[in-house]
MDTraj code that builds the backbone (N, CA, C; nanometers):
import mdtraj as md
import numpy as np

residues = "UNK UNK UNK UNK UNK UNK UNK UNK UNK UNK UNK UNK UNK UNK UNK UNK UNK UNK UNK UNK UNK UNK UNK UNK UNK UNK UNK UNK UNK UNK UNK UNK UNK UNK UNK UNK UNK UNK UNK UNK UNK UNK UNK UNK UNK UNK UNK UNK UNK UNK UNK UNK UNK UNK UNK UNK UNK UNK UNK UNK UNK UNK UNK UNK UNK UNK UNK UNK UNK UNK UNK UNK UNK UNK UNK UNK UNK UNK UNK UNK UNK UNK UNK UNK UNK UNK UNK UNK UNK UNK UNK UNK UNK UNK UNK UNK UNK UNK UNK UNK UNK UNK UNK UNK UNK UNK UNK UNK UNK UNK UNK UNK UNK UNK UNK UNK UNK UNK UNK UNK UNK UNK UNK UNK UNK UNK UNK UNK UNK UNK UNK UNK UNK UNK UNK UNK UNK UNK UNK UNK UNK UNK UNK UNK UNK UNK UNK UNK UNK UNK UNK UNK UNK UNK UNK UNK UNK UNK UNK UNK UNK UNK UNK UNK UNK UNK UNK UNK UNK UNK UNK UNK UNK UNK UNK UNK UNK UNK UNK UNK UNK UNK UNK UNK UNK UNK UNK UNK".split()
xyz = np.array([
    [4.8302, 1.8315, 3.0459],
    [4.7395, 1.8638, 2.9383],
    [4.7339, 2.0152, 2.9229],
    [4.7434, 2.0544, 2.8049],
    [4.6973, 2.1903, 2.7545],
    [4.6282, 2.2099, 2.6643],
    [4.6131, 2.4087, 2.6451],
    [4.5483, 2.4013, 2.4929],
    [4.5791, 2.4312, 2.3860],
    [4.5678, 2.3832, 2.2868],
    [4.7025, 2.3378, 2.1727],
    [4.7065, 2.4895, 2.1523],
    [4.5826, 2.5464, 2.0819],
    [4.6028, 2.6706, 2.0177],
    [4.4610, 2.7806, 2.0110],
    [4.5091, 2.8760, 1.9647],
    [4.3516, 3.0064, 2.0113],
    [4.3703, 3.0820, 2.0676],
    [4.2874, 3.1330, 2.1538],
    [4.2808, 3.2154, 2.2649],
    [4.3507, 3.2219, 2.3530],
    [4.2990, 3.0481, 2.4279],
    [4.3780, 3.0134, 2.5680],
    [4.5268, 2.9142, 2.5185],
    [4.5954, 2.9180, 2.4251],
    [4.6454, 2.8616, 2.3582],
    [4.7212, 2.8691, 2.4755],
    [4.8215, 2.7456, 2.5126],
    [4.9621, 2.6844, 2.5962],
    [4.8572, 2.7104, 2.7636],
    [4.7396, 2.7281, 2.7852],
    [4.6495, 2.7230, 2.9088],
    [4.6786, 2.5803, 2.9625],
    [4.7267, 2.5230, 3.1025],
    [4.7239, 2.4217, 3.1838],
    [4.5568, 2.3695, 3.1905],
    [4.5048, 2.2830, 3.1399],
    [4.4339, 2.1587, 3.1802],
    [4.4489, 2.0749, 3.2719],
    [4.3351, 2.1024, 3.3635],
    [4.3330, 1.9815, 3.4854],
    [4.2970, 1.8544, 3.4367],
    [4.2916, 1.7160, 3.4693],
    [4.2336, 1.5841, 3.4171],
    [4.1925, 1.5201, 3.5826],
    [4.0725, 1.4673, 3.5576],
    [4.0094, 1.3917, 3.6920],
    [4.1429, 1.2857, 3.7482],
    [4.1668, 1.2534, 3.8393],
    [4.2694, 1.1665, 3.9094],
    [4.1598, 1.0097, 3.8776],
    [4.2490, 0.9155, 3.8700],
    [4.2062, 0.7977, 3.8454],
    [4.2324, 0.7429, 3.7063],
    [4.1815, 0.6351, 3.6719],
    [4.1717, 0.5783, 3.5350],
    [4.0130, 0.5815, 3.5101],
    [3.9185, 0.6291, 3.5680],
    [3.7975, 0.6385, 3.5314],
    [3.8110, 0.7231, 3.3794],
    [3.8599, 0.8060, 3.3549],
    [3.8123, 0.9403, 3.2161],
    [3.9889, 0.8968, 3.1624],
    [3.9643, 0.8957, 3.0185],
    [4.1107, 0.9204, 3.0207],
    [4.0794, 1.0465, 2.8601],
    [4.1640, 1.1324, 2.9371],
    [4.1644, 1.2293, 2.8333],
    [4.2317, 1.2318, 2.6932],
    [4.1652, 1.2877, 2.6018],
    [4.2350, 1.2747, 2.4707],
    [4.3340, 1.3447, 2.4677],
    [4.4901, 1.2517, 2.4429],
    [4.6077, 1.3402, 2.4410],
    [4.6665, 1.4748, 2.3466],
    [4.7191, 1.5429, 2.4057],
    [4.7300, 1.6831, 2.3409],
    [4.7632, 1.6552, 2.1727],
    [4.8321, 1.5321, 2.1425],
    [4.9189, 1.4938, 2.0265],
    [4.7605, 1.4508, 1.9501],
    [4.7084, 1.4031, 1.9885],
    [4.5982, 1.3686, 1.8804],
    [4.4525, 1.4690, 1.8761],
    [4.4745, 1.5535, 2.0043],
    [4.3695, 1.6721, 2.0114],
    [4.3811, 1.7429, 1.8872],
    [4.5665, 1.7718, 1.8321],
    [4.6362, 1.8795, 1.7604],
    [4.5396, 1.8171, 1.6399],
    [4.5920, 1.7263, 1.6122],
    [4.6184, 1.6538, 1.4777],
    [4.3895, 1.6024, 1.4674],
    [4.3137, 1.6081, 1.5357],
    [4.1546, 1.6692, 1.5716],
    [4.1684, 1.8016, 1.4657],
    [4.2240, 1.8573, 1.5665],
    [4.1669, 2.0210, 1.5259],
    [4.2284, 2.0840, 1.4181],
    [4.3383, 2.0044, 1.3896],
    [4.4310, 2.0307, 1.2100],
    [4.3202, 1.9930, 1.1238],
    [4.2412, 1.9134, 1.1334],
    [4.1607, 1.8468, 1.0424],
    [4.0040, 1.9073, 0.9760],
    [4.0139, 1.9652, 1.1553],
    [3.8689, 2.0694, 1.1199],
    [3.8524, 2.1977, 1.1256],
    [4.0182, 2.2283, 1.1317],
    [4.1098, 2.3908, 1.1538],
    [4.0282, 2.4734, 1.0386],
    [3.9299, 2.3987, 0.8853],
    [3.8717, 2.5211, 0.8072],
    [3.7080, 2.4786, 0.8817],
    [3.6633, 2.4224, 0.9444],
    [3.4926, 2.4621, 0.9915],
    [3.4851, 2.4736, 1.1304],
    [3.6132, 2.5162, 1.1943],
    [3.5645, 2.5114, 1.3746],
    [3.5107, 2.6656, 1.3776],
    [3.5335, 2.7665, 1.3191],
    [3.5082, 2.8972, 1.3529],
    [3.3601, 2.8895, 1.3163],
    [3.3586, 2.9635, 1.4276],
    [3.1748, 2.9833, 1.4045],
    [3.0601, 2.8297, 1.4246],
    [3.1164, 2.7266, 1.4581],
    [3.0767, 2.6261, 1.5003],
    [3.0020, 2.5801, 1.6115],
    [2.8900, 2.4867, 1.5606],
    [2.8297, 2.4626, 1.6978],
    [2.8970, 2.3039, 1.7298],
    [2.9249, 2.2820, 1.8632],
    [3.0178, 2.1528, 1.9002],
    [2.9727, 2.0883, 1.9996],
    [2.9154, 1.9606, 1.9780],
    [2.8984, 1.8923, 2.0828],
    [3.0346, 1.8094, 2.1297],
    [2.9802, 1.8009, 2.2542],
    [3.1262, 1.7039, 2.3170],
    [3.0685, 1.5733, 2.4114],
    [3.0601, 1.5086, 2.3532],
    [3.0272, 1.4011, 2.4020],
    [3.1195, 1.2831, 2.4648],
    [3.0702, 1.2312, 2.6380],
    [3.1671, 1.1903, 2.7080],
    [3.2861, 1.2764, 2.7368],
    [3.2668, 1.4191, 2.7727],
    [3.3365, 1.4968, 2.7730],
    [3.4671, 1.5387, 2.8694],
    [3.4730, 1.4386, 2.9813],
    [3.5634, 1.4135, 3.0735],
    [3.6103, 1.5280, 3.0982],
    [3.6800, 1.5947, 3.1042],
    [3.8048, 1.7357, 3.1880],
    [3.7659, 1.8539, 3.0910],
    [3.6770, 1.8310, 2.9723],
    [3.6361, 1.9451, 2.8736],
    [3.7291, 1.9569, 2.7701],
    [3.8376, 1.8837, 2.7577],
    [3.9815, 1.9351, 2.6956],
    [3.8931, 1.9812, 2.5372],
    [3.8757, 1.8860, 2.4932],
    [3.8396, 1.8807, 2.3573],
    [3.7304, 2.0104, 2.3418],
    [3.6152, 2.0047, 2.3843],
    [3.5240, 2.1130, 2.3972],
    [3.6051, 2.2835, 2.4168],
    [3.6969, 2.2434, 2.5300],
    [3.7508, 2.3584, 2.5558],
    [3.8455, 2.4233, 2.4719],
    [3.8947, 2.3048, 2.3941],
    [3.9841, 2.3720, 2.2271],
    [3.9322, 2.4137, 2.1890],
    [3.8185, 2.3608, 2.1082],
    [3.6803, 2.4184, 1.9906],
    [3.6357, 2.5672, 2.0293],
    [3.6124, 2.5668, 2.1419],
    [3.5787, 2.7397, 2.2022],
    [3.7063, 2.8028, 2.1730],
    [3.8486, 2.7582, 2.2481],
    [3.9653, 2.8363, 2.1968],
    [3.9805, 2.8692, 2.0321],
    [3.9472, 2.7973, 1.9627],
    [3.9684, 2.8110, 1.8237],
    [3.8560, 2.8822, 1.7409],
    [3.7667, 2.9082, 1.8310],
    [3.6572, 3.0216, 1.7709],
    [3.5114, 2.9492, 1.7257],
    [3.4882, 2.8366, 1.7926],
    [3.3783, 2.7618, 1.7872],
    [3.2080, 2.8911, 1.8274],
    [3.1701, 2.8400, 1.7972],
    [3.0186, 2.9675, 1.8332],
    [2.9642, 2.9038, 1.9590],
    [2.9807, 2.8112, 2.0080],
    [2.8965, 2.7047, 2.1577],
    [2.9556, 2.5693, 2.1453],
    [2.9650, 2.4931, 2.2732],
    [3.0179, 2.4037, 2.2937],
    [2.8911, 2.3638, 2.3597],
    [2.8098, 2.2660, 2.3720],
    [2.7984, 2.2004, 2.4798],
    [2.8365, 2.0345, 2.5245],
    [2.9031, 2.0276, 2.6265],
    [2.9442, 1.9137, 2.7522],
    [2.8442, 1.8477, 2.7658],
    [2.8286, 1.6984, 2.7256],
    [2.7971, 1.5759, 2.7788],
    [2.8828, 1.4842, 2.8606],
    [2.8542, 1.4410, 3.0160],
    [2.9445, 1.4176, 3.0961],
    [2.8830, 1.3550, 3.1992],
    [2.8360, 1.2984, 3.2221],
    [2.7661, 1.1874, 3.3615],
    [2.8560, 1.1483, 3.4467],
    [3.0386, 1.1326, 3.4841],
    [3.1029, 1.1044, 3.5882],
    [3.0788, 1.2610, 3.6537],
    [3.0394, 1.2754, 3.7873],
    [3.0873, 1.3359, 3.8879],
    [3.2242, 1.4533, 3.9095],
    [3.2875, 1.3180, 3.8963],
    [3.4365, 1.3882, 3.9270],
    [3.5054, 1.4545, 3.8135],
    [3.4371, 1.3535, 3.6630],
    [3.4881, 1.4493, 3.5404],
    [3.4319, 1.5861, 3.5531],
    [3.3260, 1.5953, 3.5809],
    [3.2167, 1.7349, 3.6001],
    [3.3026, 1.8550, 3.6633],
    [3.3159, 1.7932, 3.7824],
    [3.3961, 1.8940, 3.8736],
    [3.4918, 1.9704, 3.7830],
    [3.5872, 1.8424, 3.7522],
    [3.6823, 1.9190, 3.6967],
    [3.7112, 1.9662, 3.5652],
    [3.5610, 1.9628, 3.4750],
    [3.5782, 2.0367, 3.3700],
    [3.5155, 2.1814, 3.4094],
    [3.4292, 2.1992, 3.5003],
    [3.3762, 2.3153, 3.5678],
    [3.5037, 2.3939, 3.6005],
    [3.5551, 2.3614, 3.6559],
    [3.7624, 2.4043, 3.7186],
    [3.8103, 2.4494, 3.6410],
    [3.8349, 2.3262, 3.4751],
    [3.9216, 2.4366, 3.3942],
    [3.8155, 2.5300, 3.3151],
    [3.6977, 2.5191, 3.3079],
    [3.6208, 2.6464, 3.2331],
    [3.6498, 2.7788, 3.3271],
    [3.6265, 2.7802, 3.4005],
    [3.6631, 2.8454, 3.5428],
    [3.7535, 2.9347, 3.5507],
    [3.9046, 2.8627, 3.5312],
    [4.0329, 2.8518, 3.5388],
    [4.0628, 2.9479, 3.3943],
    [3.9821, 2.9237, 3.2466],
    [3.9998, 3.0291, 3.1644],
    [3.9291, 3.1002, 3.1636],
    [3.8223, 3.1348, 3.2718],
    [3.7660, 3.2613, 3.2908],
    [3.6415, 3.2629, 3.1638],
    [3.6212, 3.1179, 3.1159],
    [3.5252, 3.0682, 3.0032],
    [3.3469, 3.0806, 3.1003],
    [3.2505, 3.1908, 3.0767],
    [3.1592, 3.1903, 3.1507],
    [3.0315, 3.1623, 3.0377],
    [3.0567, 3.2153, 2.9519],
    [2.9683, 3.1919, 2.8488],
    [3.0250, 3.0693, 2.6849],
    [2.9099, 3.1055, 2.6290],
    [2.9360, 2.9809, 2.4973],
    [2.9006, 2.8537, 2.5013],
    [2.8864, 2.7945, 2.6537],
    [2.8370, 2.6698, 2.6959],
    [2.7928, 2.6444, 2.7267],
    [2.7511, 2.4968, 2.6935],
    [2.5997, 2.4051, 2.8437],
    [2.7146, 2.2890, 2.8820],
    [2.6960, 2.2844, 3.0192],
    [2.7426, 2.0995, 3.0539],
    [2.6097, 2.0413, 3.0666],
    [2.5648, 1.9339, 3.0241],
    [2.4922, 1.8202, 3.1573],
    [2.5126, 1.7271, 3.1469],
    [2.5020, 1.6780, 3.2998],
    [2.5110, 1.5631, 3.3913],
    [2.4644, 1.4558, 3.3658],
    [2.4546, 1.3921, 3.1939],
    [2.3569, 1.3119, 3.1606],
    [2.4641, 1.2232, 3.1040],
    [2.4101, 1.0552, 3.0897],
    [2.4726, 0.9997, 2.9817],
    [2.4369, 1.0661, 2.8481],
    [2.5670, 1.0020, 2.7689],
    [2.5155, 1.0299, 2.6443],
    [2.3832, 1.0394, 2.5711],
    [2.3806, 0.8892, 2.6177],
    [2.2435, 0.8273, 2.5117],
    [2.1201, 0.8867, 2.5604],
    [2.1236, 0.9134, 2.7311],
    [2.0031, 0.9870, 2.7564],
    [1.9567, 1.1110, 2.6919],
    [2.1171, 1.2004, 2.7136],
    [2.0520, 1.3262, 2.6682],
    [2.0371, 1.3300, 2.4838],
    [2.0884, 1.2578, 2.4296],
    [2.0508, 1.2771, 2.2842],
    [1.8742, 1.2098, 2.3157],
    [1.8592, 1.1179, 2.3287],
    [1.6966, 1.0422, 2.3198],
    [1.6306, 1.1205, 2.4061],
    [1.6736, 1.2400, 2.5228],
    [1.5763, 1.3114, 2.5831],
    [1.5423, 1.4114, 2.5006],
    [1.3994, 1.5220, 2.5772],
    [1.3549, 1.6021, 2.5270],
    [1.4317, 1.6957, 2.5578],
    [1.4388, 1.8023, 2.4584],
    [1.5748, 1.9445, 2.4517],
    [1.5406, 2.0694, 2.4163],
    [1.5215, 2.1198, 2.5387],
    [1.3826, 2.2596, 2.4562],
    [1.5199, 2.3747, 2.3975],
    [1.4669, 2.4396, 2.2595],
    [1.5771, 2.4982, 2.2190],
    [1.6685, 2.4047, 2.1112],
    [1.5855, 2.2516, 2.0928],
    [1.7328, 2.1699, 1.9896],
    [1.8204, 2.2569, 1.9341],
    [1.9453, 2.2264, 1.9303],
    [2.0269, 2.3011, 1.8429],
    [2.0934, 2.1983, 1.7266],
    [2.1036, 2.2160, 1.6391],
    [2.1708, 2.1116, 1.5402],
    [2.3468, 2.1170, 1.5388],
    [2.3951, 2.0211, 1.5064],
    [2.5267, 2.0789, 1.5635],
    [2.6181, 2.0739, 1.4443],
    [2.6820, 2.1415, 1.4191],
    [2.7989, 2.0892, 1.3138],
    [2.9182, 1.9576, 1.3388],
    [2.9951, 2.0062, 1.4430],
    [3.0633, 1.8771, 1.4901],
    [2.9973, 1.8247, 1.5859],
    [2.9982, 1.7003, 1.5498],
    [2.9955, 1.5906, 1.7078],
    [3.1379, 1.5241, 1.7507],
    [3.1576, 1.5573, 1.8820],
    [3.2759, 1.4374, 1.8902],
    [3.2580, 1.3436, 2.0232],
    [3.2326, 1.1854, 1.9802],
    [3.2254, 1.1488, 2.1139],
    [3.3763, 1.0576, 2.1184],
    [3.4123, 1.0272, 2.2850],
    [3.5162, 0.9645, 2.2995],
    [3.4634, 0.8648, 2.4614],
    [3.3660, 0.7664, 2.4083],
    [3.3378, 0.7089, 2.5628],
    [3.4946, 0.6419, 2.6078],
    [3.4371, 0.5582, 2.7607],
    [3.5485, 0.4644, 2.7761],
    [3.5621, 0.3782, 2.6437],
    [3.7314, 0.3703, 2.6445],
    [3.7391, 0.2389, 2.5673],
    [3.6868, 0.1126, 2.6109],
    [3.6330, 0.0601, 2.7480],
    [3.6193, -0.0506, 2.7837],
    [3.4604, -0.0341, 2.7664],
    [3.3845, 0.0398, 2.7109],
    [3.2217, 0.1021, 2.6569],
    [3.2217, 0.0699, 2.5479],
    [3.2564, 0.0047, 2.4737],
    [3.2749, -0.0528, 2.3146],
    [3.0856, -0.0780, 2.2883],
    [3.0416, -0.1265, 2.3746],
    [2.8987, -0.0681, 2.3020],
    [2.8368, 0.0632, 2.3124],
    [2.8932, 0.1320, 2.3282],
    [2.8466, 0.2895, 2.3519],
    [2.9205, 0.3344, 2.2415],
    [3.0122, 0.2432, 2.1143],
    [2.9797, 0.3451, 2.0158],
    [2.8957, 0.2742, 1.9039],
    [2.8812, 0.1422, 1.9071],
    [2.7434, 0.1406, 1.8104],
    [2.5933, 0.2007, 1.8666],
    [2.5670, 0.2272, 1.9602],
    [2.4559, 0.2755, 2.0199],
    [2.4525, 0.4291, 1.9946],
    [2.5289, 0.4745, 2.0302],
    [2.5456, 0.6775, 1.9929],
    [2.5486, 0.6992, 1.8632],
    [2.6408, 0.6193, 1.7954],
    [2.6595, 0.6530, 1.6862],
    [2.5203, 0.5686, 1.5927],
    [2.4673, 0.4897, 1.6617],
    [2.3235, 0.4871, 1.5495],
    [2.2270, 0.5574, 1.5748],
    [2.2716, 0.6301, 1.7261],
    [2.1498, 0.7564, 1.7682],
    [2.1535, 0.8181, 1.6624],
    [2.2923, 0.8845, 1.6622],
    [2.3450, 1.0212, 1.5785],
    [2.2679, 0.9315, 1.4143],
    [2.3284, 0.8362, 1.3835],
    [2.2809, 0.8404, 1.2436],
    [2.0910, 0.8031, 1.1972],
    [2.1219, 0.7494, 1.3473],
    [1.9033, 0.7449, 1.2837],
    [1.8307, 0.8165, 1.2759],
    [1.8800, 0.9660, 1.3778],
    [1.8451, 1.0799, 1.3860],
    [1.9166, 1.2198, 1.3467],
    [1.9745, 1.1555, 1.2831],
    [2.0901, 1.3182, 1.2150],
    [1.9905, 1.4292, 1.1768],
    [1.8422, 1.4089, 1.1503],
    [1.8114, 1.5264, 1.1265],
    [1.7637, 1.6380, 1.2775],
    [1.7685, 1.5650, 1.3545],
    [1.7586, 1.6048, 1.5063],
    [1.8759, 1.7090, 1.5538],
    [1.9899, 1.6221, 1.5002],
    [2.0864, 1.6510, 1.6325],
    [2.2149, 1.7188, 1.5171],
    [2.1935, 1.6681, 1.3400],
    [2.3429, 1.7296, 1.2949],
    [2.2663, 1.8046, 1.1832],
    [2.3507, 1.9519, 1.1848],
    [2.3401, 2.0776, 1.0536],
    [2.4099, 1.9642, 0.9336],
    [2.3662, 2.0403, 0.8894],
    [2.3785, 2.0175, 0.6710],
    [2.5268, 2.0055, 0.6588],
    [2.6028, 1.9297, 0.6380],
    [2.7157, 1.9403, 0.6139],
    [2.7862, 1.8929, 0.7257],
    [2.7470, 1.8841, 0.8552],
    [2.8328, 1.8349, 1.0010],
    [2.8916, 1.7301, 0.9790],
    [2.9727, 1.7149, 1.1137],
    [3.0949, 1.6076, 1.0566],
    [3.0857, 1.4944, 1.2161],
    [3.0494, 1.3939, 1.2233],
    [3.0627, 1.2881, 1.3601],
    [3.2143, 1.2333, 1.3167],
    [3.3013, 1.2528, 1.5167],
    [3.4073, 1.2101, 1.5129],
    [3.4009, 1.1129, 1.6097],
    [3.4622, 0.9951, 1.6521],
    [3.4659, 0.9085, 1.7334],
    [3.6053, 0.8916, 1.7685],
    [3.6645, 0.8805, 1.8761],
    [3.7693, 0.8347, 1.9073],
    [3.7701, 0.7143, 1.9955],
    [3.8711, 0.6498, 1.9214],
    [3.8264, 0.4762, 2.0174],
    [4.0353, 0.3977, 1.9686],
    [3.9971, 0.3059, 2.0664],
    [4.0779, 0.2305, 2.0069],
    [4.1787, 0.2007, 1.8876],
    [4.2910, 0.1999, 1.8140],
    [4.3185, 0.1570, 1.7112],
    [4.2659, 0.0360, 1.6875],
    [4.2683, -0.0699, 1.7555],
    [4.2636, -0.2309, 1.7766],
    [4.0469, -0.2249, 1.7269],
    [3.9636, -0.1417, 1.7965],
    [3.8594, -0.1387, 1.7715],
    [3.8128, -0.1218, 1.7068],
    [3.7367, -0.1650, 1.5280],
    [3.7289, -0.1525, 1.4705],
    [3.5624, -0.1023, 1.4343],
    [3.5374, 0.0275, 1.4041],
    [3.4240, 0.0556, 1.4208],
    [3.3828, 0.0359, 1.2386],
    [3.2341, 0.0657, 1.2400],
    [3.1150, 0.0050, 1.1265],
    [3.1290, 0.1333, 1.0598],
    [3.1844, 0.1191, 0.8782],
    [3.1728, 0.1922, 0.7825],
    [3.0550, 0.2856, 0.7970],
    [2.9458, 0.2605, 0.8857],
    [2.8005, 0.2932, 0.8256],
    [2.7383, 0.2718, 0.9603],
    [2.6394, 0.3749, 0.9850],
    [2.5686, 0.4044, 1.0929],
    [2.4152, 0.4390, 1.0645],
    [2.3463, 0.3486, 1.0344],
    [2.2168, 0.4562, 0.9311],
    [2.2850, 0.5541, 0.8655],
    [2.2114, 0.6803, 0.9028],
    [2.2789, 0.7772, 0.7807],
    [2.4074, 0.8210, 0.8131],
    [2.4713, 0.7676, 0.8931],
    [2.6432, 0.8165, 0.8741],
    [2.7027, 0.7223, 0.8515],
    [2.8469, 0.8031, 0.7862],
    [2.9110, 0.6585, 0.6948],
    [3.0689, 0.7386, 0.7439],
    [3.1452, 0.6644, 0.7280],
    [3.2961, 0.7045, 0.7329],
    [3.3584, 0.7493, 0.6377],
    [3.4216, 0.8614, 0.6389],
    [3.4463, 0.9429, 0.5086],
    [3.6214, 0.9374, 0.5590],
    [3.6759, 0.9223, 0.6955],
    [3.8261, 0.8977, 0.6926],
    [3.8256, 0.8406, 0.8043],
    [3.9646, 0.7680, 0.8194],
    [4.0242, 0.6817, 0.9669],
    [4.1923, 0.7667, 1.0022],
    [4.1354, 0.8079, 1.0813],
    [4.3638, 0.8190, 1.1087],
    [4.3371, 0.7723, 1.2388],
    [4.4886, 0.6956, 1.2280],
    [4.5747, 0.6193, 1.3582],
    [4.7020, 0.7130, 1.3898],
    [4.6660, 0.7193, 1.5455],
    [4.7860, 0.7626, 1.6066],
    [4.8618, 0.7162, 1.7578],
    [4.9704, 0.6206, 1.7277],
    [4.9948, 0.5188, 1.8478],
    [4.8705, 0.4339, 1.8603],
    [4.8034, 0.4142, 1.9576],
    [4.7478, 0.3361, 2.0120],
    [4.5906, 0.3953, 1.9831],
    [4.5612, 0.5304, 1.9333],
    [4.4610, 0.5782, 1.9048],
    [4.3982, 0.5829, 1.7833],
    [4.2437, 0.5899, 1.7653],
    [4.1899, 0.6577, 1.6080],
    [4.1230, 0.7440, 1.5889],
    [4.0783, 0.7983, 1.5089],
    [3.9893, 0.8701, 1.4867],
    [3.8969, 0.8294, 1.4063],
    [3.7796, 0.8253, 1.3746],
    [3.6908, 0.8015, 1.2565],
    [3.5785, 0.9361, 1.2581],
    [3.5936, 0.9864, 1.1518],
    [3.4846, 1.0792, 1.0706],
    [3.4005, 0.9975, 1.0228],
    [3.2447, 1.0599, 1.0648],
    [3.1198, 1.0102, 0.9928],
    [3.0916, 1.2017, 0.8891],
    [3.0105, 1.1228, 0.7757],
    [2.9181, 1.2378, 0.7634],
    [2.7707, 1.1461, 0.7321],
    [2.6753, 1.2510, 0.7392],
    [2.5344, 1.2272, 0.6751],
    [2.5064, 1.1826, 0.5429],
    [2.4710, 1.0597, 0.4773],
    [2.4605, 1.0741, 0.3905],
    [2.3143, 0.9663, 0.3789],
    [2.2084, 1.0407, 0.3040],
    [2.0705, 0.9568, 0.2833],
    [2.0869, 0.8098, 0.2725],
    [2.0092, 0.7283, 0.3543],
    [1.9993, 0.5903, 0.3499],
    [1.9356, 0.5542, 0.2003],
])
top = md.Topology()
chain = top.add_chain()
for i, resn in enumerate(residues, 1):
    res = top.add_residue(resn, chain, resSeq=i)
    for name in ("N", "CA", "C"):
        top.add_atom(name, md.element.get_by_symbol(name[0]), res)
traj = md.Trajectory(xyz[None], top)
């Protein structure tokens, strides 16, 4: 794993050992960040289920304004701490140690609204994306800025819901065995 492009652009990425986290591959990270290559600068980015940081750690390479890491495995923790570390990345970020769903439904002193969201749970968590993603849309005025964009990565085979309360799917791309789906905000 590396980082496609930026700063730390062609930087080595560590990934946790196991099949617990599986990281989003560099080929569909690219073809991520082609997509949001005109609003990542100056961006606030959540990363949700954030495993090894890869994704988070692009968005900062590409000139994001803050990242913060949602990440509850242990061992993913470690080793997204490693590669922040490893690019000498000390500022711009929060990790915590929370599930998803906790830390969106917990209290957050400082809320920040975010422009992108991207979550990518396990694929074998198939209810962890109607649950996040009706967090994100029951509460978009909480957690997403005016214009932000929710990305999900799941399955090709998994077919996620046009419509989330207030987020709706505005595109799908397939790549191999992967997808992507864009939500935006739009009034119920």
């Amino acid at each position: 794993m590396r980082v496609i492009a930026g700063t730390y652009r062609s930087r080595i990425l560590a990934a946790p050992s196991g099949m617990a986290t599986r990281p989003t591959s560099d080929r569909l990270r690219e073809t991520l960040f082609n997509v949001l290559a005109p609003r990542i600068e100056g961006a606030r980015f959540l990363d949700l289920y954030a495993g090894s940081g890869a994704v988070g750690i692009e968005a900062l390479s590409r000139g994001a304004e803050r990242v913060v890491f949602v990440e509850r495995a242990a061992p993913a923790l470690k080793v997204m701490r490693a590669n922040l570390d490893s690019l000498g990345i000390t500022n711009r970020f929060r990790a915590y140690s929370d599930p998803a769903g906790s830390f969106l439904r917990g209290p957050r002193s400082g809320a920040v609204e975010f422009d992108i969201v991207f979550l990518d749970p396990p694929y074998d968590a198939a209810s962890e994306y109607a649950s996040i993603l009706g967090l994100l849309g029951g509460t978009s005025s909480a957690f997403l800025a005016a214009g932000s964009v929710v990305i999900a990565e799941h399955r090709k085979k998994e077919k996620l819901e046009v419509r989330y309360g207030e987020l709706e799917r505005t595109r799908l791309l397939e790549q191999g065995d992967a997808a992507l789906s864009f939500y935006a905000a739009h009034p119920v």
